[in-house]
C-alpha positions as CSV (number, residue, x, y, z in Angstrom):
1,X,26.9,17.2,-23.7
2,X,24.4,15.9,-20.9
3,X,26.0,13.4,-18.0
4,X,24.8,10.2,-19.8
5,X,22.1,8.2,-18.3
6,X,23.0,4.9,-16.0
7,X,21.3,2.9,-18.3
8,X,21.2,-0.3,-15.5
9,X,19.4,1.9,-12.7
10,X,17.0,3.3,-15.5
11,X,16.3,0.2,-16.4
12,X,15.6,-1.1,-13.1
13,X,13.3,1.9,-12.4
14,X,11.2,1.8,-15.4
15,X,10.5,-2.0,-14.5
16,X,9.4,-1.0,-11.0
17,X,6.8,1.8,-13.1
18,X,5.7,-1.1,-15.3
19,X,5.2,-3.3,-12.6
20,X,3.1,-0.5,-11.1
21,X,1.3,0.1,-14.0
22,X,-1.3,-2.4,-15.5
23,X,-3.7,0.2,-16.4
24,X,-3.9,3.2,-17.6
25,X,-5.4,4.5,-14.1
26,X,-3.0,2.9,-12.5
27,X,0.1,4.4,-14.9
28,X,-1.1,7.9,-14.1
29,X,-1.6,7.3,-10.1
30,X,1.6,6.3,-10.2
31,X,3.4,9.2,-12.2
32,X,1.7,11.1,-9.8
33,X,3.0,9.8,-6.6
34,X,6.4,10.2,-8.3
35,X,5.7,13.7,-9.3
36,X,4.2,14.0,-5.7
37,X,7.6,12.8,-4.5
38,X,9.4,15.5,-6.4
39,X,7.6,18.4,-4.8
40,X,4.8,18.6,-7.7
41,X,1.4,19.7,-6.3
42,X,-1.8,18.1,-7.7
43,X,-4.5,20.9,-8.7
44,X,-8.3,20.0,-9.0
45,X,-9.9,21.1,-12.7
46,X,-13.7,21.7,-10.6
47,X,-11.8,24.0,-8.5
48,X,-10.8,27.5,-9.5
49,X,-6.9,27.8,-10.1
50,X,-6.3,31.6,-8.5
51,X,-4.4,34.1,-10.5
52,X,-3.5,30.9,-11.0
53,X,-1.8,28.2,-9.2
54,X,0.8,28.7,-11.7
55,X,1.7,32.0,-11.5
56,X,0.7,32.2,-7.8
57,X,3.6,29.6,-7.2
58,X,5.9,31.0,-9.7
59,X,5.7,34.7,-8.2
60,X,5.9,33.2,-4.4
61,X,9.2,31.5,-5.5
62,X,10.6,33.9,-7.9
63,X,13.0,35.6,-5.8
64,X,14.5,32.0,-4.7
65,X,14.8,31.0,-8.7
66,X,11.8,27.8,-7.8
67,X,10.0,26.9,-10.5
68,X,5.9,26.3,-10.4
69,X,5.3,22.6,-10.5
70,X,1.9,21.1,-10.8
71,X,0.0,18.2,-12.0
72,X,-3.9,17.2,-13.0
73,X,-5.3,13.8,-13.5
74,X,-8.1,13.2,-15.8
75,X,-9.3,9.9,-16.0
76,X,-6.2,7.4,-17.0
77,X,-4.3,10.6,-18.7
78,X,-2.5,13.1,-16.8
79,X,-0.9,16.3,-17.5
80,X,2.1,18.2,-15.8
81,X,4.3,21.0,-16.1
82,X,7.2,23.3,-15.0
83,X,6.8,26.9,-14.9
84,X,10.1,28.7,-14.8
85,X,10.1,31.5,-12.8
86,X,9.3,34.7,-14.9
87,X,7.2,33.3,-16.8
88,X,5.1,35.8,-18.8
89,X,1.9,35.4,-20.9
90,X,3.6,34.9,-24.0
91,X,6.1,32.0,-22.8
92,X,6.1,29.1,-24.9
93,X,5.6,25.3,-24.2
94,X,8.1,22.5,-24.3
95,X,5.7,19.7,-25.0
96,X,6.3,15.6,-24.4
97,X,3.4,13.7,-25.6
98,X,2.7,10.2,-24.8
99,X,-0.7,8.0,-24.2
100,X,-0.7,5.3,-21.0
101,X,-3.4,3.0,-22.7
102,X,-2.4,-0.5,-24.5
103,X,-4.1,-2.9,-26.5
104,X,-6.0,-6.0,-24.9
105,X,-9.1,-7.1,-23.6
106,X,-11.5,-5.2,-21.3
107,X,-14.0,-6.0,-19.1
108,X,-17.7,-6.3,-20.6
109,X,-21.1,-5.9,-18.1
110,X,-22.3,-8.7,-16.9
111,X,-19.3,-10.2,-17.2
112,X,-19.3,-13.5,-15.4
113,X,-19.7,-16.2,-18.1
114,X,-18.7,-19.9,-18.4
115,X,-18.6,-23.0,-20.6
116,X,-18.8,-26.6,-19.9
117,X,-18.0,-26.6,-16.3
118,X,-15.3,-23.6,-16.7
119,X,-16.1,-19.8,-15.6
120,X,-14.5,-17.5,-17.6
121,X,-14.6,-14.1,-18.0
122,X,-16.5,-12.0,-20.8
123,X,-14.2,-9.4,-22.7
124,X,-14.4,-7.1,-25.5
125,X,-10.8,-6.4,-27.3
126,X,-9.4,-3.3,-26.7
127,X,-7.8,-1.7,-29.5
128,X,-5.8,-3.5,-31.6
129,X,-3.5,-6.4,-29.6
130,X,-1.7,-9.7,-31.8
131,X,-4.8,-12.3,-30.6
132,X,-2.5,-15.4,-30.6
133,X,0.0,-13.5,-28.3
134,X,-2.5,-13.4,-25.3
135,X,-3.1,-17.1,-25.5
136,X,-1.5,-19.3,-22.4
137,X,-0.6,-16.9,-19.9
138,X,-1.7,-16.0,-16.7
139,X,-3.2,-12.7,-17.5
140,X,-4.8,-10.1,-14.4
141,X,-7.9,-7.9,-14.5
142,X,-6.9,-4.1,-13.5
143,X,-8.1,-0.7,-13.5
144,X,-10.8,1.1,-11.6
145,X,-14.2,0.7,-10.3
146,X,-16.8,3.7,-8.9
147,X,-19.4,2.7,-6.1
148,X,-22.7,3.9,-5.8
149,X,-21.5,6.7,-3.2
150,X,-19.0,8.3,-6.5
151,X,-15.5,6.6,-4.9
152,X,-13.5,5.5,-7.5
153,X,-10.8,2.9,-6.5
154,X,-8.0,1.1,-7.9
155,X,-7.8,-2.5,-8.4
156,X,-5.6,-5.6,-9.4
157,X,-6.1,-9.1,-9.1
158,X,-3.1,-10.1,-9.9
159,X,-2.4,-13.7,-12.1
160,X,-6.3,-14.4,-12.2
161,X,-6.8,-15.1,-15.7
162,X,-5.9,-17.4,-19.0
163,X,-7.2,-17.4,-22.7
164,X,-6.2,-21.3,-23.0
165,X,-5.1,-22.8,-26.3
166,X,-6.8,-25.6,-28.4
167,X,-4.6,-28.4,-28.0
168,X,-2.9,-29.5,-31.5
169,X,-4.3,-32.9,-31.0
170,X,-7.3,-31.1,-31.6
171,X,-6.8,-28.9,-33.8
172,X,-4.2,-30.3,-36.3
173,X,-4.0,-27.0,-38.6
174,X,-2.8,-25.1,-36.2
175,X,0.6,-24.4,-36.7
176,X,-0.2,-23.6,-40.2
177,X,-3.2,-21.0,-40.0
178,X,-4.9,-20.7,-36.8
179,X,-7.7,-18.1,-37.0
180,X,-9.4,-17.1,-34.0
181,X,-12.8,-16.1,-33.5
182,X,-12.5,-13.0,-31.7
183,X,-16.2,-13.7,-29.4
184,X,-16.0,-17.3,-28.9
185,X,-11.7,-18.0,-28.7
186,X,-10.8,-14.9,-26.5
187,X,-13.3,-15.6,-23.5
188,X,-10.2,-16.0,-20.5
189,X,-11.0,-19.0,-17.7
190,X,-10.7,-17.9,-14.1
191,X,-11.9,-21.1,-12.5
192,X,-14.4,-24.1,-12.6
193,X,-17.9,-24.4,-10.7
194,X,-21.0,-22.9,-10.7
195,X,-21.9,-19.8,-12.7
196,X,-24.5,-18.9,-10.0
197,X,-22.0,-19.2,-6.8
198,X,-19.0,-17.0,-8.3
199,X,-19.3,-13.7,-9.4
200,X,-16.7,-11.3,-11.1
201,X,-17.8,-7.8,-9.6
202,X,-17.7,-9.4,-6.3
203,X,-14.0,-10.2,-6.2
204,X,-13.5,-6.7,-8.1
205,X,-15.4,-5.2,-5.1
206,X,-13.7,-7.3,-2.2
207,X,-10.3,-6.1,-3.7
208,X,-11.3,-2.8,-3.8
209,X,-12.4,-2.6,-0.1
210,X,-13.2,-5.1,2.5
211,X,-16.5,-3.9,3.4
212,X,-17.7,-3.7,-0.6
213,X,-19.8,-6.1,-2.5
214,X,-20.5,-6.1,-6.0
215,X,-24.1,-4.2,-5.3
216,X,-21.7,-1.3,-4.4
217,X,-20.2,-1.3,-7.7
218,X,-22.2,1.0,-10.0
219,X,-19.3,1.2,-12.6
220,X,-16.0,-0.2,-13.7
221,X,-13.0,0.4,-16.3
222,X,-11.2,-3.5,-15.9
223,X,-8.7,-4.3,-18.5
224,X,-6.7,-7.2,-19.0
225,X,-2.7,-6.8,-18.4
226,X,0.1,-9.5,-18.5
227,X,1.6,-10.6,-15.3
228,X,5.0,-12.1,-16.3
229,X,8.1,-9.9,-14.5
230,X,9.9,-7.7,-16.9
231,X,13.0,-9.0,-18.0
232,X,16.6,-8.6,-18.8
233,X,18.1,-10.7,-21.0
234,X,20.1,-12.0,-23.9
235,X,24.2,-11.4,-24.9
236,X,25.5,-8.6,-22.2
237,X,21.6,-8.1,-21.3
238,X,21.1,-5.9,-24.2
239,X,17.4,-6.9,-24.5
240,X,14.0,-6.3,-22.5
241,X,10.7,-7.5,-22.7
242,X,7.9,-6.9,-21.1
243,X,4.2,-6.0,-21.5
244,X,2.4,-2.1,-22.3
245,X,6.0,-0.6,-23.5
246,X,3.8,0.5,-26.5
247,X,3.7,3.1,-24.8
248,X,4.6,3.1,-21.3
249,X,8.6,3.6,-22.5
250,X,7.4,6.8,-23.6
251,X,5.6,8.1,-20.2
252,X,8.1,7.0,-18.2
253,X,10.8,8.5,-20.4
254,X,8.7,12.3,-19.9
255,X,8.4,11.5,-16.5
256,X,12.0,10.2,-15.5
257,X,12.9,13.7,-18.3
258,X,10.4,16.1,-16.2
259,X,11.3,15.0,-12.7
260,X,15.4,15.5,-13.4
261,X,14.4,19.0,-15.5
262,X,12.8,19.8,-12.2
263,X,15.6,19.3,-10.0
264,X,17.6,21.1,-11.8
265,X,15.3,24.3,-12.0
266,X,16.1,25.0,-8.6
267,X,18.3,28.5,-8.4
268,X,18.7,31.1,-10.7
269,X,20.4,30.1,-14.3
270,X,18.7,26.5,-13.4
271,X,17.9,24.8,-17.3
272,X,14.3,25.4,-17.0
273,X,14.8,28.7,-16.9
274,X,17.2,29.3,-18.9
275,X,16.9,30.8,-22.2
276,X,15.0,28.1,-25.0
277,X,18.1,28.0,-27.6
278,X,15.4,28.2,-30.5
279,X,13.1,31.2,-29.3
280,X,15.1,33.2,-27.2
281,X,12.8,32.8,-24.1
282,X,12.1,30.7,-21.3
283,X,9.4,28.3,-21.7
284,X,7.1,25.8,-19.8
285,X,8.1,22.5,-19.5
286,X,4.8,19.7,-20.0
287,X,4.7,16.1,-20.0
288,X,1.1,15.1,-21.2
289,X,0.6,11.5,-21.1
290,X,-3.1,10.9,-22.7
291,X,-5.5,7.6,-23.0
292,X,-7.3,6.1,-25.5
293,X,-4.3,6.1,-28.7
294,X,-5.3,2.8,-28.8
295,X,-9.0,3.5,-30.2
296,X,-8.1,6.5,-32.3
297,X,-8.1,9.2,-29.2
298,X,-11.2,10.4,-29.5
299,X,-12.3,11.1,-25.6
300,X,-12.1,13.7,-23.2
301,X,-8.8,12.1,-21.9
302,X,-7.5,11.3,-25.3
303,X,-5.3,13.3,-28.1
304,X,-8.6,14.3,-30.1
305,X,-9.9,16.0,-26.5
306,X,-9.9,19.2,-25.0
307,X,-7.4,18.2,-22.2
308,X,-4.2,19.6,-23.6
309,X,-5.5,22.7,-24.6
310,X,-7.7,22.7,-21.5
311,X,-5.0,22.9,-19.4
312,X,-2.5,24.8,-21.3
313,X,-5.1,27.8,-21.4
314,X,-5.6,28.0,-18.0
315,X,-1.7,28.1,-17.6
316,X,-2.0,31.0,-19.6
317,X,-4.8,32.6,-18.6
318,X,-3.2,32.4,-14.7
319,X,-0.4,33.9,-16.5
320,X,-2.4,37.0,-17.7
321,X,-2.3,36.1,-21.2
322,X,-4.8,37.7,-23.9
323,X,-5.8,35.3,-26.3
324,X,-3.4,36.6,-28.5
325,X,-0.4,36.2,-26.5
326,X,-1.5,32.0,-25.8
327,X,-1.3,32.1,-29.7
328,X,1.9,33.4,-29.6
329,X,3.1,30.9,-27.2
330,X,1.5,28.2,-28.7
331,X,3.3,29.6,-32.5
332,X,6.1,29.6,-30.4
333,X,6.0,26.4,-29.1
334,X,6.9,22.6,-29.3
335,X,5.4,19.3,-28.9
336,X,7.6,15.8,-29.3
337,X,5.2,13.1,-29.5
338,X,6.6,9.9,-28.2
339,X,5.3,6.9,-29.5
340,X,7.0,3.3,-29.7
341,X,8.0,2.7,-33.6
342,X,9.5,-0.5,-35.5
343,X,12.7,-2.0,-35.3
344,X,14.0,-4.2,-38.5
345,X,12.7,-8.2,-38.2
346,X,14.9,-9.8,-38.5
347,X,12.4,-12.9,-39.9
348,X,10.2,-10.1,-42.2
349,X,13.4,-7.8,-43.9
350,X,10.6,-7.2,-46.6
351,X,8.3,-5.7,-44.3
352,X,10.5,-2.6,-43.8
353,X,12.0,0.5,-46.5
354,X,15.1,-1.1,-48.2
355,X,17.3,1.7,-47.1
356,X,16.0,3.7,-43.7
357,X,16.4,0.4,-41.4
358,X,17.0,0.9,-37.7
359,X,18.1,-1.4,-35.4
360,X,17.4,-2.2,-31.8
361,X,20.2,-0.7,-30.1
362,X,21.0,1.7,-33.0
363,X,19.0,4.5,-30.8
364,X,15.3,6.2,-30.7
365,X,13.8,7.0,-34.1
366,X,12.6,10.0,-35.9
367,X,9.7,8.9,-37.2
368,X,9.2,10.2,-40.5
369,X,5.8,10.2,-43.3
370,X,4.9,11.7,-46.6
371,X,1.2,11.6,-45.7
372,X,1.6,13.3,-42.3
373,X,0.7,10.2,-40.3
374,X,3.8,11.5,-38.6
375,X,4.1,15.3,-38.0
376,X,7.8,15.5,-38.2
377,X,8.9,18.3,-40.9
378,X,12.3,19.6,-41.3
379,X,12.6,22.1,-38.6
380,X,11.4,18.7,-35.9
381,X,14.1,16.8,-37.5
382,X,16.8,19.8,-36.9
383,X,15.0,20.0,-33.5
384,X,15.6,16.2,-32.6
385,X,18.8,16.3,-34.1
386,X,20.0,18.5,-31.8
387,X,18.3,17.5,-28.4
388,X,19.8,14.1,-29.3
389,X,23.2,15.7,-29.9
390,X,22.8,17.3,-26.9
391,X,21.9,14.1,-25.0
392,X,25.1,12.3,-26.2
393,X,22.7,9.8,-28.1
394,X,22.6,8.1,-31.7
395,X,19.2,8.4,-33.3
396,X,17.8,6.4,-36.6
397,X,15.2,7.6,-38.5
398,X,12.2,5.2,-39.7
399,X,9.8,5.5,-42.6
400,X,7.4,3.0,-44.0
401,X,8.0,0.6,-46.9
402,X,5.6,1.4,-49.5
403,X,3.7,-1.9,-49.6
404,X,2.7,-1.4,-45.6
405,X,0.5,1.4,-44.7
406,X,1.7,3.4,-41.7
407,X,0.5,3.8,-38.6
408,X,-0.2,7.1,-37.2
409,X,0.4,9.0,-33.5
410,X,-0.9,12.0,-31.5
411,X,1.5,14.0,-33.3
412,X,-0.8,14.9,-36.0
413,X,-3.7,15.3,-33.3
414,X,-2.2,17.5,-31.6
415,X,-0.7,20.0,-34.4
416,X,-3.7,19.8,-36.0
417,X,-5.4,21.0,-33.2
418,X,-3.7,23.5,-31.7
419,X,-1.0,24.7,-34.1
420,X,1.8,23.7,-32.0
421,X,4.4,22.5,-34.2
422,X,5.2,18.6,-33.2
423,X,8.0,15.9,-33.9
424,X,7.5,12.1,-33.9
425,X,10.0,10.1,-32.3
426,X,10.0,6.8,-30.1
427,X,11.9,3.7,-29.1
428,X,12.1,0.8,-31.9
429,X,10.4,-2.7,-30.9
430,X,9.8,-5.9,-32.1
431,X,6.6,-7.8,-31.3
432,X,4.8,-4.1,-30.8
433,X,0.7,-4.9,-29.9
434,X,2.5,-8.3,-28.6
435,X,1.1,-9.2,-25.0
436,X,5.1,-8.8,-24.5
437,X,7.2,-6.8,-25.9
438,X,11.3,-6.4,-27.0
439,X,13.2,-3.2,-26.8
440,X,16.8,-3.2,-26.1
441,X,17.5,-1.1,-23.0
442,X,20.1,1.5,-24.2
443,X,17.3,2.8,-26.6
444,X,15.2,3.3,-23.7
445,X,17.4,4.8,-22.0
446,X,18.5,6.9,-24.3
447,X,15.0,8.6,-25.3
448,X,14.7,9.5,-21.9
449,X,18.2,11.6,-22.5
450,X,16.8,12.8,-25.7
451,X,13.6,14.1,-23.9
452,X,16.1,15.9,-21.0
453,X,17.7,17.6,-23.6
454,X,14.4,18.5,-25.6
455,X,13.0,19.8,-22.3
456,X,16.3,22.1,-21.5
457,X,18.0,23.0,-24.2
458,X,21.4,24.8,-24.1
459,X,22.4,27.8,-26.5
């Protein structure tokens, strides 16, 4: 069995990586300076990869046992792996899949509005977030803007924002159907004045730089975030809540699993490159954390893309594979997709199957569905059964009640695909597309474990 987690330090690190993370841009710059930090190298797609970076590293460091670590950033997805050394053409993947994005509001053009005497801000939603939970708090515009000379920067405002309730003395139905008109109810205040002497792209720009003005914007990705502090609470501070762990518990969980697989690749007989206890060989270790889940995944830096297999070739090919042999590894291969699932409510029992119930606290679920909305088949389940054996961790497994259609995942995206066989698992919330949302931290700690164990198995 691993050396269990200490479930109060991970907790206090994954709310320093929320904290860091409003965006999607911002969730990936900040895996990589962590990655960075761990002695991963960040490699350029528009720039030739030679013989490549992969195996150039891996055959430098062979002799000392080092593994090849690198990482590429596409967008607000990034992708990054361990290559054990001896690596050949044919060596399998060890796959985490995640996405950074979450649902909310984002940024339209021209997007300096206003009401009445009140500016406000003009959004379009963003996937699918519970409306009524963005109402009446402070909310901040994040993500990244491009200027006319092709920089793209990172920005945050900070608590800049509110999408402000009708009072009940106004609206006297409201605590028993309030509807919400998703153009004219949404619209966020930022201040009162004159629509002509404030301007939105402006203070983006001033943020961004102190020499820029919104004339040196020529683009922007701004999405809303909330700005309330993670939290701890509850009996024995068992619960956490916070905003984006749909499905930021996931990335960080790959990344916290990836950066501790890493240090302990170094030296021969090191668990990276060690032999996989399902194929027999050593295989490459890849946290891909994609964007756009949200919408359906359909980008170049989402699911449906060509990142994953983008990347994963050019490991290959840098490893002198034929495209036979990447077939091979890919038949060869796993991928977990890690997405956030749905603990029992406690106020809605009837929402959920009568008998497959988990818990928060009762551990991360194998996420299970007749219709392939989840790619989890028998061999995943053995698979997850034994990482989480491995890990020292409980795990619960969910299916849909019958009455509620099911959601679906990158899972099936990505074994669709590329053939790589995938698992679903995740951590069980309440209030999931919620503004904030409730885990309870031993789960989160725990799929982090899980994803250790996944990553470097033991015979």
């Amino acid at each position: 069995m691993d050396a269990p987690l200490d479930v109060s330090a991970y907790i206090d690190d994954f709310t320093q990586y929320l904290t860091a993370s409003p965006s999607s841009y911002h969730a990936v710059a900040e895996a990589g300076r962590q990655l960075t930090a761990a002695g991963f190298t960040r490699l350029d797609e528009t720039e030739p990869w030679p013989v490549t970076a992969a195996a150039a590293a891996t055959a430098a460091a062979a002799a000392e046992g080092e593994p090849g670590r690198h990482f590429v950033i596409r967008d607000g997805a990034i992708i990054a792996w361990l290559t054990p050394a001896g690596a050949g053409p044919s060596t399998p993947f060890r796959i985490l899949g995640a996405h950074t994005d979450s649902p909310g509001f984002k940024l339209k053009p021209k997007p300096t509005t206003g009401s009445a005497g009140w500016l406000q801000a003009g959004v379009e939603i963003y996937g699918g977030p519970l409306l009524n939970s963005w109402l009446d708090r402070e909310l901040e515009l994040a993500g990244r803007v491009v200027t006319r000379d092709g920089r793209e920067l990172l920005v945050r405002t900070g608590p800049f924002l509110r999408i402000p309730q009708l009072a009940i003395h106004l609206d006297r139905d409201a605590n028993t159907g309030l509807t919400l008109d998703r153009q004219r109810h949404t619209s966020p205040v930022f201040g009162v004045g004159d629509l002509g002497r404030a301007d939105l792209v402006d203070h983006l720009a001033g943020l961004a730089g102190a020499e820029l003005t919104g004339a040196d914007i020529a683009g922007y990705d701004i999405l809303t975030a909330d700005t309330a502090t993670p939290a701890r609470f509850g009996l024995d501070g068992q619960l956490f809540a916070a905003g984006r762990m749909d499905n930021l518990t996931s990335v960080y969980a790959g990344l916290r699993a990836l950066i501790e697989t890493s240090a302990l690749a170094a030296g021969a007989g090191s668990a990276a490159s060690a032999p996989d206890a399902a194929t027999g060989a050593a295989h490459i270790t890849v946290l891909a954390a994609f964007d756009h889940e949200e919408l359906g995944s359909e980008s170049r830096s989402g699911a449906s893309g060509p990142l994953l297999d983008d990347i994963l070739t050019r490991i290959s090919a840098g490893l002198g594979a034929s495209t036979e042999e990447r077939l091979r590894a890919y038949a060869a291969s796993w991928c977990l997709s890690a997405d956030a699932g749905h603990s029992v409510h406690p106020n809605y029992p009837e929402k959920h199957d009568p008998v497959n119930r988990p818990i928060a606290g009762g551990g991360p679920l194998l996420k299970i569905n007749a219709n392939q909305r989840y790619a989890t088949d028998a061999h995943g389940a053995a698979l997850w059964v034994a990482a989480c054996a491995q890990a020292g961790v409980a795990y619960q497994e969910f299916v849909s009640n019958n009455t509620v259609p099911c959601g679906s995942t990158i899972g099936p995206l990505t074994a669709t695909r590329l053939g790589i066989r995938t698992v679903d698992v995740g951590v069980p919330l309440l209030s999931m597309h919620s503004a904030r949302e409730l885990a309870h931290v031993n789960d989160l700690a725990a799929l982090s474990a899980a994803i250790r164990a996944f990553f470097a198995p033991r015979p």
